[in-house]
N, C-alpha and C positions, 0 to 999 in steps of 0.2 A: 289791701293786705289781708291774709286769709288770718282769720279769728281762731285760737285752740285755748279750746276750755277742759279742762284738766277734772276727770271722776275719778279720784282716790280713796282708799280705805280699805281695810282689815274684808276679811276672810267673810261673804254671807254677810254683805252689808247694804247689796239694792245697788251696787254699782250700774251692774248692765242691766237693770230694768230703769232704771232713771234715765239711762243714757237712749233706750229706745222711745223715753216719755220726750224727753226735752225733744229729740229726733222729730219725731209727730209731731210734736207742740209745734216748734220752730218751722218744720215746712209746711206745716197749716197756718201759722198764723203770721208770717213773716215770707217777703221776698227771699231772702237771703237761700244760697245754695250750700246745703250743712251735709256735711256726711260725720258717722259714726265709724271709729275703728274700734275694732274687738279688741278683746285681750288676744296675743298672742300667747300667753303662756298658756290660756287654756287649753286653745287650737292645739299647740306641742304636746301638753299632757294627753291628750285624747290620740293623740298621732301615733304616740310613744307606748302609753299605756301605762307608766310611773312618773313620779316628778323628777326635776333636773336633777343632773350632778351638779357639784358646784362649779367644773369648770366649762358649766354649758350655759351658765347663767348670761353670759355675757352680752352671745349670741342673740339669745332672747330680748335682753333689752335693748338690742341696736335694733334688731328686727321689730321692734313695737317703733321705734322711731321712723325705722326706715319706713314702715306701711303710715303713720302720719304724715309725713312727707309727699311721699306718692298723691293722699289725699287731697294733701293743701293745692294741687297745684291748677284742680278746675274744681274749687269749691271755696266759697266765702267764711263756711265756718268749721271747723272740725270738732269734735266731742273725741276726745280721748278713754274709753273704758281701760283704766289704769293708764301709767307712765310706767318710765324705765324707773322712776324712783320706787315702782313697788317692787320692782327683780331687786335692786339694792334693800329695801331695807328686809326685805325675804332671804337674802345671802346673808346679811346679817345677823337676824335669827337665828335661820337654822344652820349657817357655817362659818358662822362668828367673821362673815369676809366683808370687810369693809370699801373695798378696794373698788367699785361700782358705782359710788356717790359721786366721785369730782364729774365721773360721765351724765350720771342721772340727776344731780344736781344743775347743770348746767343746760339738759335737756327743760325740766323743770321751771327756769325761771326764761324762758320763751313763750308760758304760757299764758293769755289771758287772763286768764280765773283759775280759779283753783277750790272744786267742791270737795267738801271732805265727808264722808256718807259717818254718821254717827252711830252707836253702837245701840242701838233701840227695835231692830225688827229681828225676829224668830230666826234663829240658825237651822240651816237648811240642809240638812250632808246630800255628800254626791259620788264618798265611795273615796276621794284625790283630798280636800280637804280635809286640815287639822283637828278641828273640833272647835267648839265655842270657846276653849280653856285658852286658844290662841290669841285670839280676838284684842284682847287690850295691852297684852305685848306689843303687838303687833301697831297697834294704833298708837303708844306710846314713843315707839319707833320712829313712826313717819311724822308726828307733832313736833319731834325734838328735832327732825331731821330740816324740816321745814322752819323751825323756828333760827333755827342756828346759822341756817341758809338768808335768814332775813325774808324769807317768801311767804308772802300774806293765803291765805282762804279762807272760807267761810262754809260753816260745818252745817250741814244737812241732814233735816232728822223728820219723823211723822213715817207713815205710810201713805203710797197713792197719790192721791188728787196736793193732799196737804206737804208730800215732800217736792212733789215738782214743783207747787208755787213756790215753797223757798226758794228751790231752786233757780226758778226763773226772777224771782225779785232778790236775789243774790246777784245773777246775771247783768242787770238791770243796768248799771252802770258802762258797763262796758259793749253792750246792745245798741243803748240810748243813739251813740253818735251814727250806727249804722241803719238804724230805721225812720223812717217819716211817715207822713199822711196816710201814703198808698199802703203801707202796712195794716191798716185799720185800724180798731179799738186798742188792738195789742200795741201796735206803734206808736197810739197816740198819749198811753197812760205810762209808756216810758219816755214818751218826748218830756212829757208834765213833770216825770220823777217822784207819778204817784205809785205806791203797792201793788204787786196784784193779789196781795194777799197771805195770810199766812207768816210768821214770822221765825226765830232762831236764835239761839245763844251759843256763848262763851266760843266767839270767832278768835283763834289761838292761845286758848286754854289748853293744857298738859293733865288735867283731870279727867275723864271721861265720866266721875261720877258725879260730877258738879253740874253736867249736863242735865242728867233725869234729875236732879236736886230745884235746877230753874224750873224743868214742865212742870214738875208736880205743884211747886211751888204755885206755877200760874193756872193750872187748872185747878186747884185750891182756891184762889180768889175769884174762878168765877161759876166754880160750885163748891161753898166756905161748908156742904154738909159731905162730903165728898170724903170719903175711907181713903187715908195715902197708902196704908196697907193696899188698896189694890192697884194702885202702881205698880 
């Protein structure tokens, strides 16, 4: 049965470069056959050259479904960059329309895992994006959305090297039963259910400041001369 692991969160948040790291990571260091699907809504906005109306959202989120689908059906693992629960709680926003969750909701709890990219790395514009002023709307949105739905994740934060091993020891569990031996090192330290490293907080927390409030926390304890000012 094909594995889909779920990259959600707000606006300029490392989604689709995470989802090209795991990508790499997983077909170097694992058998397993993974494909990545894009965002489709970005595809549309570039096609189009404006963002949706609202009664084109729809379209969009089936069509992100329907290209996972396609994917699953000669690959072991799929990486999803967004779900249809981002076109829902993006109608929500910005056209108060609610009316896309029982679909993307339902899309949603078919997934594996569920990484949620935390709101810690440099906003990035590209001309189609809102602005950083979006960002914890936005996230507040898909937390409550997710919470309410009963649907677990685990939030993702660092840059680089330090948010894919979250990443991948978030994974961990749900990996475990599809790798052995032949996998190598990588296979063998999720047979054990040891780390690969790197760790994460406040896994379905509604705060997003509570997040930088733990880093700083712990990079204070293990540098106690350390300015929180420059956090």
């Amino acid at each position: 049965m094909t594995l889909h692991i779920a990259l959600v969160g707000a606006e300029s948040t490392g989604k689709s470069q995470l989802g090209m790291a795991l990508l790499d990571g997983l077909r170097s260091q694992t058998r397993l056959r993974c494909a990545l699907v894009g965002e489709y809504l970005r595809e549309w906005c570039d096609r189009e050259g404006r963002t949706p109306r609202p009664d084109e959202q729809r379209a969009i989120a089936e069509e992100q479904w329907r290209r996972a689908g396609a994917a699953a059906v000669d690959h072991d693992l799929v990486l999803h960059d967004t779900t249809p629960l981002m076109t829902a709680v993006y109608s929500e926003q910005l056209f108060d329309d609610r009316s896309l969750y029982p679909f993307a909701l339902q899309v949603q709890a078919r997934m594996d895992a569920t990484l949620l990219m935390a709101l810690d790395l440099p906003w990035v514009a590209d001309g189609l994006r809102d602005g950083p002023h979006a960002q914890q709307p936005t996230d507040r949105l898909l937390r409550r959305a997710l919470r309410d739905a009963g649907l677990g994740y685990s939030l993702v934060s660092g840059s680089g090297p330090e948010r894919l091993q979250q990443a991948l020891n978030a994974l961990g569990p749900v990996l475990r039963p599809h790798l052995g031996r032949a996998d190598g090192l990588f296979g063998r330290l999720l047979q054990r259910g040891e780390s690969l490293g790197g760790d994460w907080s406040c896994e379905l927390c509604d705060d997003p400041a509570c997040e930088h409030a733990s880093r700083t926390a712990a990079r204070q304890a293990s540098d106690p001369g350390r300015d929180p000012a420059s956090d």
